[in-house]
C-alpha positions as CSV (number, residue, x, y, z in Angstrom):
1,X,-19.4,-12.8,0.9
2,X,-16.1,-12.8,-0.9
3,X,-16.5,-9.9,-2.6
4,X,-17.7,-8.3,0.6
5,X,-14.5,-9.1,2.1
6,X,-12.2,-7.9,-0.5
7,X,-14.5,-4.3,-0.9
8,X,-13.6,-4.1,3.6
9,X,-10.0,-4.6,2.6
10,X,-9.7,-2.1,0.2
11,X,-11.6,0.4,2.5
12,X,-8.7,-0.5,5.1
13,X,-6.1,-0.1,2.4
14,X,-7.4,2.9,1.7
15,X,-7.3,4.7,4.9
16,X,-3.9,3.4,5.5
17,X,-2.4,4.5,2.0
18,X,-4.6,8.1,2.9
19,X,-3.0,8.6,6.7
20,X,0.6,6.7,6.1
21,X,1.7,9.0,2.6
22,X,4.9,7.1,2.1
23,X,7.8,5.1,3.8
24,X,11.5,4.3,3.2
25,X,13.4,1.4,3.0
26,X,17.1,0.8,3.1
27,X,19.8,-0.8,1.6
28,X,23.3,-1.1,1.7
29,X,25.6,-0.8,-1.0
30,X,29.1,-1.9,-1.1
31,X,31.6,0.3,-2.2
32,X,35.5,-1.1,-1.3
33,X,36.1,-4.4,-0.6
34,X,39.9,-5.1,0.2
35,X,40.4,-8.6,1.9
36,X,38.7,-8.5,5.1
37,X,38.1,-4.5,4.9
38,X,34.8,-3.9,3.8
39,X,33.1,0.0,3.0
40,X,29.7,0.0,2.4
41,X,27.1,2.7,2.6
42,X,23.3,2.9,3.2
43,X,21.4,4.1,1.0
44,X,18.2,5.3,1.3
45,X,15.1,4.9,-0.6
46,X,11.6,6.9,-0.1
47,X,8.7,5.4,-1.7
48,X,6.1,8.7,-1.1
49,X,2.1,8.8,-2.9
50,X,-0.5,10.9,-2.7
51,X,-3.3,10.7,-0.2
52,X,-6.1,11.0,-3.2
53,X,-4.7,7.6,-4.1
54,X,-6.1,6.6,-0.5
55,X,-9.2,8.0,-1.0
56,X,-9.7,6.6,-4.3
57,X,-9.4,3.1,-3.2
58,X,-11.7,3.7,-0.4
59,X,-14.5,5.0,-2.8
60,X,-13.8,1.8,-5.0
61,X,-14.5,-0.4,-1.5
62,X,-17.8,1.5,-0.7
63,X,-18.5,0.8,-4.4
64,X,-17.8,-2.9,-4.5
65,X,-19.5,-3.6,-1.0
66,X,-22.5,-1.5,-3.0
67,X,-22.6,-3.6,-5.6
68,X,-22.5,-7.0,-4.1
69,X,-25.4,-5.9,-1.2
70,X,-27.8,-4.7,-4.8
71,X,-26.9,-8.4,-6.2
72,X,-27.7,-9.7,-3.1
73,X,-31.4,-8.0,-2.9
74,X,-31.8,-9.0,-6.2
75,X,-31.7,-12.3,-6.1
């Protein structure tokens, strides 16, 4: 049942990583700092993938919810 449940997460993953290609995150970076006077600029930061990576993880949840329903008849 596990095993099940880790194969339906990938499957999710996978259309998520497959529909959502990237996102950014931000950070700020001080540049002057005088006393109380402060400078600081934000930079920006794209984290971007393909959407094959998507659909390969998807494949590998169909393939690991496969696999556990063949143990399961086999037993």
């Amino acid at each position: 049942m596990k095993i099940k449940i880790l194969g339906i997460v990938f499957i999710l993953m996978g259309i998520t990583m497959t529909v959502c290609t990237g996102f950014n995150y931000v950070t700020n970076e001080n540049i002057v700092e005088m006393g109380s006077a402060k400078i600081s600029k934000e930079k920006n930061h794209p984290l971007q993938w393909k959407p094959i990576i998507g659909l390969m993880i998807i494949v590998g949840g169909v393939i690991i919810i496969e696999d556990s329903n063949r143990k399961k008849r086999r037993s």
